[in-house]
C-alpha angles and dihedrals in degrees: 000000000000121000091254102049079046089057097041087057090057085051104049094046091054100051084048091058096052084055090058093029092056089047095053090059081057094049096054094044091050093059094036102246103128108176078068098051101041081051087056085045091053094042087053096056093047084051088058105042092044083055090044085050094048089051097057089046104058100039084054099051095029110031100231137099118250105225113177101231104181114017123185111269103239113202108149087138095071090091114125106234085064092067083066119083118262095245088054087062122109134208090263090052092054093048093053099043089050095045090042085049094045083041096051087041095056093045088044089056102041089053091046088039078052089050114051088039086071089037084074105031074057099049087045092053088057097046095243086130093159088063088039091054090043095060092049087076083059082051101048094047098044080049091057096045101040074050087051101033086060094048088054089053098051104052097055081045083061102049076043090247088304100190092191084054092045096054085040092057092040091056085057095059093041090061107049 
């Protein structure tokens, strides 16, 4: 790969993951669990400053501009149970649609996770070792919230996706 279709990957992958990123805040709200929501907030705006970030980079060490010419199409909100209105939903509903986010969230970050791994192995096979050295910290940070993102997981697997303990939970937090 050249240094620019490696680049554009990178591109392409994060402003993928503002776009899922930016549905996941939907889903949360929707279904009213908001420390969820304000996390997928906070993930977005780490998306776009970290592509933000790439594109600089890269216009400053290569002298072009990155532009992300064929992004993933990101769709995860066309489920039928979100064309209801968020008081029809029932307690079923609401389990579904936080396990398929949390779900949707984890595969998202182990592909990206895929993805900018061989970013670098790429950039180091062609001895551009700074910008490989540039995406590790991609790699470093998808690392830490795939980490995060499973832990996440596990622990609501283990209160077997409990609602009442999850909105419970979420009140606490509210709180502090």
């Amino acid at each position: 790969m050249t240094i620019h279709e490696i680049y554009t990957a990178l591109g392409n992958r994060m402003v993928g993951a503002m776009m899922i990123h930016s549905q996941l805040v939907q889903i949360f709200a929707f279904v009213d669990l908001l420390p969820d929501m304000r996390k997928q907030e906070s993930q977005l705006q780490e998306e776009t400053h970290g592509y933000s970030e790439l594109c600089k980079y890269f216009i400053q060490h290569h002298h072009n501009v990155l532009v992300a010419d064929n992004p993933p199409q990101i769709d995860i909100l066309n489920l039928g149970m979100l064309k209801k209105s968020s008081d029809e939903l029932t307690s079923e509903d609401k389990m579904y649609l936080i396990k398929y986010g949390m779900r949707e969230w984890i595969e998202w970050e182990k592909q990206s996770k895929i993805l900018y791994e061989d970013c670098y192995r790429n950039l180091v096979d062609i001895s551009e070792v700074a910008s490989a050295e540039f995406v590790m910290r991609f790699v470093r940070d998808v690392d830490l919230e795939l980490k995060e993102a499973e832990r996440i997981f596990r622990v609501r697997e283990g209160i077997n996706w409990n609602l009442d303990t999850i909105y419970d939970k979420q009140s606490r937090v509210g709180k502090r």
